[in-house]
C-alpha positions as CSV (number, residue, x, y, z in Angstrom):
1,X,-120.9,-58.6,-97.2
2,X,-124.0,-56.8,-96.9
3,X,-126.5,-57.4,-94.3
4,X,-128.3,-60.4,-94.8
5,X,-129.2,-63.5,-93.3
6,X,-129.4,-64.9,-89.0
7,X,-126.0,-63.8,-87.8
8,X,-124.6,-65.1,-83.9
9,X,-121.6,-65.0,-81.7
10,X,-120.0,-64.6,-78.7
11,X,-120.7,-61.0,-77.8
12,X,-119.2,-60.7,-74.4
13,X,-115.0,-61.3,-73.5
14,X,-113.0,-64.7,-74.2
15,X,-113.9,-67.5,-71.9
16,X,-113.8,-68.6,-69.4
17,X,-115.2,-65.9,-67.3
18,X,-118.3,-65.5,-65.0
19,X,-121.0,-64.5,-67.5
20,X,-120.9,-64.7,-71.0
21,X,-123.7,-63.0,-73.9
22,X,-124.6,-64.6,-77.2
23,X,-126.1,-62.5,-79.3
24,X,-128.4,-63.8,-82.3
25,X,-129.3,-61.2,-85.0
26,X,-131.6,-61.4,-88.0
27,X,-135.2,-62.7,-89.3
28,X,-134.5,-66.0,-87.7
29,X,-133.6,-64.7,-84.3
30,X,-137.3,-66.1,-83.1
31,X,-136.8,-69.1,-84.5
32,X,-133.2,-70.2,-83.0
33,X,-134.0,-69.0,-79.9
34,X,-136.8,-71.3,-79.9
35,X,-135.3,-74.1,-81.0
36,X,-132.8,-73.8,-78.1
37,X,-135.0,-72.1,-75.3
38,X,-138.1,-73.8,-75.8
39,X,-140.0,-70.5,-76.2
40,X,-139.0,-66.6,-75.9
41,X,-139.9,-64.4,-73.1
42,X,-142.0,-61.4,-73.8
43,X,-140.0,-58.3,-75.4
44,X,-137.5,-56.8,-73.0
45,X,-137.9,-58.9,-70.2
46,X,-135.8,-61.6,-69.0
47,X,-136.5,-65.3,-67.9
48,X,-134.8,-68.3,-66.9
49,X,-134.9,-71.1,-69.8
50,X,-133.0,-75.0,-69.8
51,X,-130.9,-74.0,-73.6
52,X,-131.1,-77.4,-75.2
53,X,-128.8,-78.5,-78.3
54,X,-131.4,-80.4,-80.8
55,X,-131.2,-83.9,-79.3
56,X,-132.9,-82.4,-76.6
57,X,-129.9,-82.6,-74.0
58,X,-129.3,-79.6,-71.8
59,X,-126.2,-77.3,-72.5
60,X,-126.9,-74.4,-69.8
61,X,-129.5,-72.6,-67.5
62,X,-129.4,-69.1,-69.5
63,X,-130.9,-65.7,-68.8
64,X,-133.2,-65.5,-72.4
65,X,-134.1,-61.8,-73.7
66,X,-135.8,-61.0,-77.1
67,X,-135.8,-57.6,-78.8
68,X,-138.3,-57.5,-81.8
69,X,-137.1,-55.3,-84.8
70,X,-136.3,-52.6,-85.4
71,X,-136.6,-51.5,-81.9
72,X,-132.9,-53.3,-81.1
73,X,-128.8,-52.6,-80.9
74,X,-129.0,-53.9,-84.7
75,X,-132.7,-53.0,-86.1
76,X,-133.1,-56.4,-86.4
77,X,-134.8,-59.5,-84.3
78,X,-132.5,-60.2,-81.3
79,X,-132.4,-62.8,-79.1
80,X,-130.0,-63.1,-76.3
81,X,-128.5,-65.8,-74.1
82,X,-126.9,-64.3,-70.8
83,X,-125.4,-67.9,-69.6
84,X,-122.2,-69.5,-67.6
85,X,-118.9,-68.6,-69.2
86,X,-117.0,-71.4,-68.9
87,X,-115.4,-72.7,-72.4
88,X,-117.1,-76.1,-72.5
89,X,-120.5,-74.4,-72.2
90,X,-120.2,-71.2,-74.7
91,X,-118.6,-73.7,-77.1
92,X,-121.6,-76.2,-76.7
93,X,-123.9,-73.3,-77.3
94,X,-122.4,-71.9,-80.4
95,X,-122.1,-75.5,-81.9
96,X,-126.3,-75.9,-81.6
97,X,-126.8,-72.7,-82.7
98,X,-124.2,-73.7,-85.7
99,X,-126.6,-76.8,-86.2
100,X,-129.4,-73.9,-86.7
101,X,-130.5,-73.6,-90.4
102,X,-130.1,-70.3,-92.0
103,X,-127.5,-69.3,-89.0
104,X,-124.0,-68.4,-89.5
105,X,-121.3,-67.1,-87.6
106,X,-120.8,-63.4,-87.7
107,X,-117.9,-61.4,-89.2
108,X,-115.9,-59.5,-86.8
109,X,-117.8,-56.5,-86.0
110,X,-120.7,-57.3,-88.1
111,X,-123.3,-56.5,-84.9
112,X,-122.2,-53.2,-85.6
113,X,-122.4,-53.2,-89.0
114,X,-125.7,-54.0,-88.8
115,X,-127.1,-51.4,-86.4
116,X,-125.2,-49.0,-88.6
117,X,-127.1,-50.0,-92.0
118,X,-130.4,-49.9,-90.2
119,X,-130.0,-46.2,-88.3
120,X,-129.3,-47.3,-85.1
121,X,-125.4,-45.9,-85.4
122,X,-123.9,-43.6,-87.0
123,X,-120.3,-44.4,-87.7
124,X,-118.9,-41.8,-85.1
125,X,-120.8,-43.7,-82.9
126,X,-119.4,-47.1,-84.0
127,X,-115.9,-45.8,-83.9
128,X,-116.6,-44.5,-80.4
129,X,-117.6,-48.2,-79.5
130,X,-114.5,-49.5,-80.6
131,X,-112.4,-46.9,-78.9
132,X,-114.8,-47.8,-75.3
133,X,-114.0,-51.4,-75.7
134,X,-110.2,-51.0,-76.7
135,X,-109.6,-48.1,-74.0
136,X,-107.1,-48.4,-71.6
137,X,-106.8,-45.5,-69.3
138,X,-109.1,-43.2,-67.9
139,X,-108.5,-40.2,-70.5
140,X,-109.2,-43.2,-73.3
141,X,-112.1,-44.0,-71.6
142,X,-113.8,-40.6,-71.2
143,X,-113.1,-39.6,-75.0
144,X,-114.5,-42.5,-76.4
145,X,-117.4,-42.3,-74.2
146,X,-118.4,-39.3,-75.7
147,X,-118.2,-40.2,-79.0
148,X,-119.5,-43.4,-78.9
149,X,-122.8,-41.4,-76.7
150,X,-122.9,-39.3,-80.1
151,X,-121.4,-36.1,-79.1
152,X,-120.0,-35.8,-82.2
153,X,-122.5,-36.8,-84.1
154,X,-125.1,-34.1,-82.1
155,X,-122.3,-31.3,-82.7
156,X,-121.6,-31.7,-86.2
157,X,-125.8,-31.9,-86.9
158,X,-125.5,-28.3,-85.2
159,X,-123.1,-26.9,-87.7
160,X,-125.0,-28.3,-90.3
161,X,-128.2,-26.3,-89.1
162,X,-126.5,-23.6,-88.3
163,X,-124.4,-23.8,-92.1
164,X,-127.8,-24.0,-93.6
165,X,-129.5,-21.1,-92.2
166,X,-126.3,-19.0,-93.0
167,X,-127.1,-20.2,-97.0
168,X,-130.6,-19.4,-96.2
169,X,-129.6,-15.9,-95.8
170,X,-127.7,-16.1,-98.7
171,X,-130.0,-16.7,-101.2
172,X,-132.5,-14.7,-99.5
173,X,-130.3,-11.7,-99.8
174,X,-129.4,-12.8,-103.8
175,X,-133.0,-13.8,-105.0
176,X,-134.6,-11.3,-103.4
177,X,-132.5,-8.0,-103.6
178,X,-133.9,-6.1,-106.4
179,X,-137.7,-6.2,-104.2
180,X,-136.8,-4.2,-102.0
181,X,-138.6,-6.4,-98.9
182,X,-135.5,-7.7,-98.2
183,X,-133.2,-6.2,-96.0
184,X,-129.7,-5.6,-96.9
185,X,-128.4,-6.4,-93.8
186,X,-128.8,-10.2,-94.7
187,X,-124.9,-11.0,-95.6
188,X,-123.5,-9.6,-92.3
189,X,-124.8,-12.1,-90.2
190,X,-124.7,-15.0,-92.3
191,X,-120.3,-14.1,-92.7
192,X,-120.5,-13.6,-89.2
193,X,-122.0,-17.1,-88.7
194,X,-119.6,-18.9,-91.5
195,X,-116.7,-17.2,-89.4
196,X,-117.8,-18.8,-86.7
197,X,-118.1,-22.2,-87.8
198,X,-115.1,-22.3,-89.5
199,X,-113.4,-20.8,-86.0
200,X,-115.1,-23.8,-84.6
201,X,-114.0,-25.9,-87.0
202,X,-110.4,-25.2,-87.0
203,X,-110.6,-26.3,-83.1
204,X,-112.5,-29.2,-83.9
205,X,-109.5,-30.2,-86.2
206,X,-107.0,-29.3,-83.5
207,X,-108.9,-31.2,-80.7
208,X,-109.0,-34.3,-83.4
209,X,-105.5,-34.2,-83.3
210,X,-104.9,-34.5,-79.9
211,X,-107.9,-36.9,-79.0
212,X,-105.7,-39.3,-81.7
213,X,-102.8,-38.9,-79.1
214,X,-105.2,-40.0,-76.5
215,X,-106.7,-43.0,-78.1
216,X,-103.2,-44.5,-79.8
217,X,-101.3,-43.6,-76.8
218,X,-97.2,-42.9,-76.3
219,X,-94.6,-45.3,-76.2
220,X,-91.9,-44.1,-74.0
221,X,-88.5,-46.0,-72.9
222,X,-86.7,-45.7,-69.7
223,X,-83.0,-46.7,-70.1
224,X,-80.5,-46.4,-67.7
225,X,-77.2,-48.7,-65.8
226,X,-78.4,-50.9,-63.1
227,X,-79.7,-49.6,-60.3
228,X,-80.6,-46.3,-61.5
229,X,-83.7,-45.9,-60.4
230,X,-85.9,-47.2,-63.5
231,X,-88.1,-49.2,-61.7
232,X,-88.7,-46.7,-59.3
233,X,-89.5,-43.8,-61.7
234,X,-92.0,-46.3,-63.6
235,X,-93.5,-47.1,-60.4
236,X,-93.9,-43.6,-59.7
237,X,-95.3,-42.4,-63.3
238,X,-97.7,-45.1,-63.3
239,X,-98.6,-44.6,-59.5
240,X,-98.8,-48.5,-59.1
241,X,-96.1,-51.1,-58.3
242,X,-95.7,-51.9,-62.1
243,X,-92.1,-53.0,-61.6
244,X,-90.3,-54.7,-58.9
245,X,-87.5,-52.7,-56.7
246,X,-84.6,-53.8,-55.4
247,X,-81.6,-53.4,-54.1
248,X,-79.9,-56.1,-55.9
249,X,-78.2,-55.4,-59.6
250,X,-80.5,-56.6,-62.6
């Protein structure tokens, strides 16, 4: 599906929970947060609005923030409702905004979709938001970090510059030989710069490899008779009291 039309949904964690975000994205972002708000706040700043459903009755008391396109996460208009994260309420919420016309309930990941079509992300980046939300452990964390920051993204835009200025050289050297204003010392530095990259390259690949170890994890099993000192070890490796110890068989 392509990006088109007013998309929302719950962008925050599974209710209930002390604070929950919906997110409204699309060219009638004003116009559903109007007709829930009353009005929307000036860009970027937040204010306190009564969210209504369309019979007027009040669903929450919601922090209300509006981000004009395409200066926004998507590109698009956005509209934001910071409110209450119990069940009842973000269900209540999502059904008016249901009632909207022209609104539909985003796809699964769509948000990012979105901000990737309209050169807000690139997909290292969205990948690297994924990882951030799905990380687990510290290493996880920091790798995905990273990307999702654009590392990446600013690394391999450096080889790129530093690839095209070796061709430069190149041609340079092949258009230009018979002139004599050329020097002929223009091949030695651009091999010396494509053996670079491609050292750089081949520890790129390497480092790939292990940041998939990283990210997907290791499953590992601890067998033993009862009483061994399973639970123990665990406890040890995970240094936490994952598992219960005891002196007692089983």
């Amino acid at each position: 599906m392509g990006c088109y039309g007013t998309i929302f949904a719950l962008s925050s964690g599974r209710p209930p929970a002390g604070l929950a975000v919906v997110r409204i994205s699309g060219p009638q972002a004003q116009i559903a947060g109007i007709r829930l708000a009353g009005r929307l706040p000036e860009p970027r700043r937040a204010t306190l609005a009564v969210l209504r459903d369309a019979e007027g009755a009040p669903l929450d008391r919601a922090l209300v923030l509006f981000f004009p396109g395409p200066a926004s996460a998507t590109g698009e208009d956005l509209v934001e409702f910071h409110l209450h994260g119990g069940r009842a309420v973000v269900a209540a919420v999502l059904a008016a905004l249901a009632a909207v016309p022209d609104l539909r309930l985003a796809e699964p990941g769509e948000f990012s979709r979105r901000a990737h079509a309209n050169g807000k992300m690139d997909l290292a980046e969205v990948e690297g938001l994924a990882d951030l939300i799905a990380a687990e452990t510290e290493a996880q964390r920091k790798q995905a970090f990273g990307l999702a920051s654009g590392a990446l993204s600013r690394r391999v835009e450096g080889w790129r510059a530093r690839l095209v200025r070796a061709l430069m050289l190149v041609e340079a050297g092949v258009d230009f030989s018979d002139e004599g204003d050329v020097p002929d010392s223009l091949l030695a530095p651009a091999r010396a710069e494509a053996r670079h990259l491609a050292d750089e390259l081949a520890q790129a690949i390497a480092d790939a490899r292990r940041g998939e170890r990283v990210r997907d994890g290791m499953t590992v099993a601890i067998a033993g008779p009862p009483n061994a000192g399973k639970s123990t070890l665990l406890n040890r490796l995970a240094g936490r009291e994952a598992a219960i110890v005891s002196a007692i068989p089983g």
